[in-house]
N, C-alpha and C positions, 0 to 999 in steps of 0.2 A: 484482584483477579487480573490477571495477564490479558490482552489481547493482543488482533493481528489485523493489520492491514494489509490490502491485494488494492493495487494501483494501476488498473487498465489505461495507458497513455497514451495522449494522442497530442496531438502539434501546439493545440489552441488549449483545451480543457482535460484534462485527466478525469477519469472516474475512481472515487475512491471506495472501498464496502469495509467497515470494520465490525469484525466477529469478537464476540466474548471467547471464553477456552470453551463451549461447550461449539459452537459454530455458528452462534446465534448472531444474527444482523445486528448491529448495533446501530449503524448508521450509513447512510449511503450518501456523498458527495460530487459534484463536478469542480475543480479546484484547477486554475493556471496550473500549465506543465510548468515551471519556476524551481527551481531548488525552495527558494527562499517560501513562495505562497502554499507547495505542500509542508514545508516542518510548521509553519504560522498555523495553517490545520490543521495539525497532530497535536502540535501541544497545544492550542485552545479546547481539546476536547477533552483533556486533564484526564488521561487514562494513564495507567502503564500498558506501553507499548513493547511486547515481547518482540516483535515482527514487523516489517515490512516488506511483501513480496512486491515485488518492481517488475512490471515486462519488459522484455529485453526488447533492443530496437535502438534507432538510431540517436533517442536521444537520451538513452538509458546511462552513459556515461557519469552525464553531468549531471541530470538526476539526484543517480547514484554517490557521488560524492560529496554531494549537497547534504543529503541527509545522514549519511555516514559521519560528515562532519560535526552535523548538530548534535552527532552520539545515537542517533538511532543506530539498530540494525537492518538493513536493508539485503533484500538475497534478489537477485536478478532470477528470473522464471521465464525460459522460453513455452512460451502460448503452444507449440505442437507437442511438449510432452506434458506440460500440466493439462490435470483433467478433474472435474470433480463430480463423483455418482450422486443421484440423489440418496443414496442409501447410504451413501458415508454421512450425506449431512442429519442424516433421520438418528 
């Protein structure tokens, strides 16, 4: 089964929340903003990783080609047009 991760960053700790394909929480982390300590958290949780949404910001760059590198898919999401209803997760 596929899943996705949504990566809320911030300077010191990132928040991470990985969904099954149905949207169901899988898991919820705080992991170093590091290229290298979030792919070390994705791949220890031995899933298939369809996704990774990234918030966009300033240190969204290097992130981003941090885990692009390790072969993830990473998509940059700016925070004012993502939105999510509770009735899309229902």
């Amino acid at each position: 089964m596929e899943h996705h991760v949504g990566i809320d960053v911030s300077l010191e700790l990132s928040s991470l929340c990985v969904l099954d394909a149905t949207g169901k929480v899988i898991r919820e982390a705080k992991v170093a903003s590091e290229p290298e300590a979030l792919v070390a958290f994705l791949r220890g949780l031995d899933l298939q990783i369809a996704r990774v949404g990234l918030e966009a910001g300033p240190l969204s760059q290097w992130l981003y080609d941090g885990l692009r590198g390790a072969g993830l898919e990473p998509v940059l999401l700016e925070t004012r047009h993502v939105k999510a209803d509770d009735e899309d997760r229902a």
